[in-house]
C-alpha atoms as a printed R data frame, in Angstrom:
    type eleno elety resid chain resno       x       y       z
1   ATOM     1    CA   UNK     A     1  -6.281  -9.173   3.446
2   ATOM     2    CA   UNK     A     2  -8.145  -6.182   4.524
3   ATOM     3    CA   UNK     A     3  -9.214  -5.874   8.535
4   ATOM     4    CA   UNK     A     4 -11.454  -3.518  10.082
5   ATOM     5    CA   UNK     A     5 -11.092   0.174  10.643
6   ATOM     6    CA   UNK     A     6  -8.752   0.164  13.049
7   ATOM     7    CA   UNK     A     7  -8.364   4.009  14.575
8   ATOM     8    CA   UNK     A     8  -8.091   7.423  13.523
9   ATOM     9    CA   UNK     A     9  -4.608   9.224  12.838
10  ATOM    10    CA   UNK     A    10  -4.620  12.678  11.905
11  ATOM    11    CA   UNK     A    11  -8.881  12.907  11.352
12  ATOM    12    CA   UNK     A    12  -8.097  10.322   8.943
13  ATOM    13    CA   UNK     A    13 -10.208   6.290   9.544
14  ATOM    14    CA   UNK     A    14  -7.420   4.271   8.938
15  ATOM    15    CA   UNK     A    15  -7.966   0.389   8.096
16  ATOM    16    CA   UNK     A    16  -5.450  -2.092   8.731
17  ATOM    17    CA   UNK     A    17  -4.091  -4.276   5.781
18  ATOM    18    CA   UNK     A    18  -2.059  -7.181   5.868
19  ATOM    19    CA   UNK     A    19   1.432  -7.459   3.595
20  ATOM    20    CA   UNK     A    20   1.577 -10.206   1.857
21  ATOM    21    CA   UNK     A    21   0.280 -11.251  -1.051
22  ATOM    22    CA   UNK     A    22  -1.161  -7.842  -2.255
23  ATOM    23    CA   UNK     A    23   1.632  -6.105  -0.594
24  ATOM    24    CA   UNK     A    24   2.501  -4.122  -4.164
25  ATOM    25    CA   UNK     A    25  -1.241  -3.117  -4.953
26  ATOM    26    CA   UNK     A    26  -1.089  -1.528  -0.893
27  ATOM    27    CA   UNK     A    27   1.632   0.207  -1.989
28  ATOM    28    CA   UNK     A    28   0.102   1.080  -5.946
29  ATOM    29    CA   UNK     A    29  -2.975   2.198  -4.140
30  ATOM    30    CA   UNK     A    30  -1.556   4.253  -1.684
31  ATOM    31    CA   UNK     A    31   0.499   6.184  -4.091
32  ATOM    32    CA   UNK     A    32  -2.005   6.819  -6.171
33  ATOM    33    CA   UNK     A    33  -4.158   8.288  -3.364
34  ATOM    34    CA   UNK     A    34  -1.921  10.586  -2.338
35  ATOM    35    CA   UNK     A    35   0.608   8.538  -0.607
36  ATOM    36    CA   UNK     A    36  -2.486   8.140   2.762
37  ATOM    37    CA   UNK     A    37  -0.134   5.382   4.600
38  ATOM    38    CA   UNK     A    38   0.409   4.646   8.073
39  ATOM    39    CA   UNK     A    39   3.219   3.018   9.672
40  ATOM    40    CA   UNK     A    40   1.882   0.091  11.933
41  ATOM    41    CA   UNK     A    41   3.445  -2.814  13.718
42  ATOM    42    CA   UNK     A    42   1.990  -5.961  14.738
43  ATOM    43    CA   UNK     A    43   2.290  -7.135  18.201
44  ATOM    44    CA   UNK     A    44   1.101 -10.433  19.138
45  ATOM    45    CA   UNK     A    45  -2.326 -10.418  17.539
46  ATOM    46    CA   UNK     A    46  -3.152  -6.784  17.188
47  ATOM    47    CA   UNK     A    47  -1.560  -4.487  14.872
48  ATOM    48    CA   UNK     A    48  -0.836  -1.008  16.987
49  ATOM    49    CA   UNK     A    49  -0.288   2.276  15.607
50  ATOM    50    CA   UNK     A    50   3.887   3.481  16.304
51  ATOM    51    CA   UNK     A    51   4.475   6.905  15.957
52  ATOM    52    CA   UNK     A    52   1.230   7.820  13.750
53  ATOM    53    CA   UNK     A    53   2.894   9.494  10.707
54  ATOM    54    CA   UNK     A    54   2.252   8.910   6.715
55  ATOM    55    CA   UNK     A    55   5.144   7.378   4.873
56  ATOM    56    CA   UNK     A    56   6.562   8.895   2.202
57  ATOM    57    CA   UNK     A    57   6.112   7.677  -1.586
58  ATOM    58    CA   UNK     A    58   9.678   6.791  -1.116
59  ATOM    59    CA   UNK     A    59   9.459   4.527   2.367
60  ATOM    60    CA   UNK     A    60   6.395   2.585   0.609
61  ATOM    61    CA   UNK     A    61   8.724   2.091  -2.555
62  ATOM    62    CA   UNK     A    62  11.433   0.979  -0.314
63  ATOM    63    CA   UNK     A    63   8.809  -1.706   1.845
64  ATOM    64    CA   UNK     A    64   7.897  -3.565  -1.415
65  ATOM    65    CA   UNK     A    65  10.944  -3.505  -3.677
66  ATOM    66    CA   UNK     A    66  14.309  -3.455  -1.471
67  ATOM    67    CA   UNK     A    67  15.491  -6.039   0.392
68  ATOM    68    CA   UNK     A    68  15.604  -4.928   4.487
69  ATOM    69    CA   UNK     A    69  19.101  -3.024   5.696
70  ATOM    70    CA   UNK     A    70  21.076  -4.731   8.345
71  ATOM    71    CA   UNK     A    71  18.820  -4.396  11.583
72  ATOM    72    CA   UNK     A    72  15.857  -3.027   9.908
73  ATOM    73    CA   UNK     A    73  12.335  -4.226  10.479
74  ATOM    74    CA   UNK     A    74  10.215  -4.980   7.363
75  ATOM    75    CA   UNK     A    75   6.778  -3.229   7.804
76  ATOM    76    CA   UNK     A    76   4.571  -6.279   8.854
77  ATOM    77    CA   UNK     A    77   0.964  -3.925   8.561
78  ATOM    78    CA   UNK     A    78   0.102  -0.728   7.261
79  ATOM    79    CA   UNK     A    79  -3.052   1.102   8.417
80  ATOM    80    CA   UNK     A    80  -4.471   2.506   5.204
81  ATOM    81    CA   UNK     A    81  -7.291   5.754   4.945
82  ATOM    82    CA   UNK     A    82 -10.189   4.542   3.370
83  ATOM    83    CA   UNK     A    83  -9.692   6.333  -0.235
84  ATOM    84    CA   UNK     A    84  -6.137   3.608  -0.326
85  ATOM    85    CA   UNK     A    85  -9.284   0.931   0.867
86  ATOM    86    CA   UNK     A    86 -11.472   1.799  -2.013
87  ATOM    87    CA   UNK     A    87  -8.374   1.560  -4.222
88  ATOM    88    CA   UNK     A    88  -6.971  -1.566  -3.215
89  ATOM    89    CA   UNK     A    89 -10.862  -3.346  -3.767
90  ATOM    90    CA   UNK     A    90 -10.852  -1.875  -7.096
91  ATOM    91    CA   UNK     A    91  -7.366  -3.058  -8.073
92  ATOM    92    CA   UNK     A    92  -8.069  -6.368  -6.526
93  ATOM    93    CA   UNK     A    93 -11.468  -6.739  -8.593
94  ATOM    94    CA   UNK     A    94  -9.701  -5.751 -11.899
95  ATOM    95    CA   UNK     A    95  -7.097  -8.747 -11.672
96  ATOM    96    CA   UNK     A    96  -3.967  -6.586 -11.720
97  ATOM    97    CA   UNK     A    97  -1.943  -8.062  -9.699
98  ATOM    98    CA   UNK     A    98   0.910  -7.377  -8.330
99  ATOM    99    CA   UNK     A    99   3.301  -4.221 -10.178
100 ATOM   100    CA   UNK     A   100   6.837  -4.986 -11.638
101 ATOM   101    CA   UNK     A   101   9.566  -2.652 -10.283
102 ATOM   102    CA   UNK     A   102   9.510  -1.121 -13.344
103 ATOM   103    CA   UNK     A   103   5.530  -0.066 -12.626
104 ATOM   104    CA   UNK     A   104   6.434   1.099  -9.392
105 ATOM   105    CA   UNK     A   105   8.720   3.804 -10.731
106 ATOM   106    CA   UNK     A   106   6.004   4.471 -13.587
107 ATOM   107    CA   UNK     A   107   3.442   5.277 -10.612
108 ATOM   108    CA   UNK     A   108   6.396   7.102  -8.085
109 ATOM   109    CA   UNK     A   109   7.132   8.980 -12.003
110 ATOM   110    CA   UNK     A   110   3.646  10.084 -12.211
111 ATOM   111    CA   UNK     A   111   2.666   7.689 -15.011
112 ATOM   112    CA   UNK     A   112  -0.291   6.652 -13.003
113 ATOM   113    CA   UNK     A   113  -2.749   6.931 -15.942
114 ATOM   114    CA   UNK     A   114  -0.939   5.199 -18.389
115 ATOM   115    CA   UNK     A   115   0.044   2.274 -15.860
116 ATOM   116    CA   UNK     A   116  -3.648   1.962 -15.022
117 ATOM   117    CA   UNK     A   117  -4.701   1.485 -18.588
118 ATOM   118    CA   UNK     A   118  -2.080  -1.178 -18.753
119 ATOM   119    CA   UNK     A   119  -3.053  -3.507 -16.090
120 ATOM   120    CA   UNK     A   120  -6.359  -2.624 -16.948
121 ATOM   121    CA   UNK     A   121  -5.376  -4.158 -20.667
122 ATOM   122    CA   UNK     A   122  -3.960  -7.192 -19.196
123 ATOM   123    CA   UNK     A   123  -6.720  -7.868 -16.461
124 ATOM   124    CA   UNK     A   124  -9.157  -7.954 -19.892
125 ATOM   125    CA   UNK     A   125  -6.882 -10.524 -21.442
């Protein structure tokens, strides 16, 4: 799931993730540290940085819950800073699993705290 550091955008070390399974807790994790993403494309068997930029809170809603628009390209990698690291292990430790679109729009809402102590609740169950 998680790679090596891969670079540095912006002063920022920047780790590249795979989509996939824990797709939604990338995209939890990164907006609950303050949204630290960066578009990245794979090509053959390295994932390069395009156009270093951080995505907004709504382009990492958009790469997890919305199907693709015609002749869009679904993000195959994001390069993550290492607080959205530390927050993805943690996540991934507690059990949460993946969010609910409803969860997603508690976290984009600001309803981080009470969305933690729920899938810290059902981790314990």
């Amino acid at each position: 799931m998680i790679e090596e550091v891969m670079g540095v955008v912006e002063d920022l070390p920047v780790h590249v993730v795979e989509l996939g399974v824990f797709m939604q807790q990338v995209a939890a994790a990164a907006v609950l540290s303050e949204h630290k993403v960066v578009k990245a494309v794979l090509k053959g068997e390295e994932a390069t940085l395009t156009k270093p930029r951080f995505l907004t809170p709504r382009e990492i809603f958009r790469a997890v819950y919305e199907p693709p628009q015609s002749g869009e390209t679904r993000l195959l990698r994001l390069a993550v800073g290492s607080d959205v690291w530390s927050l993805i292990e943690k996540t991934t430790l507690l059990g949460t699993g993946d969010l609910t679109p409803r969860e997603g729009r508690m976290l984009l809402n600001g309803d981080r705290e009470k969305l933690l102590e729920l899938k810290t609740y059902l981790a314990l169950l």
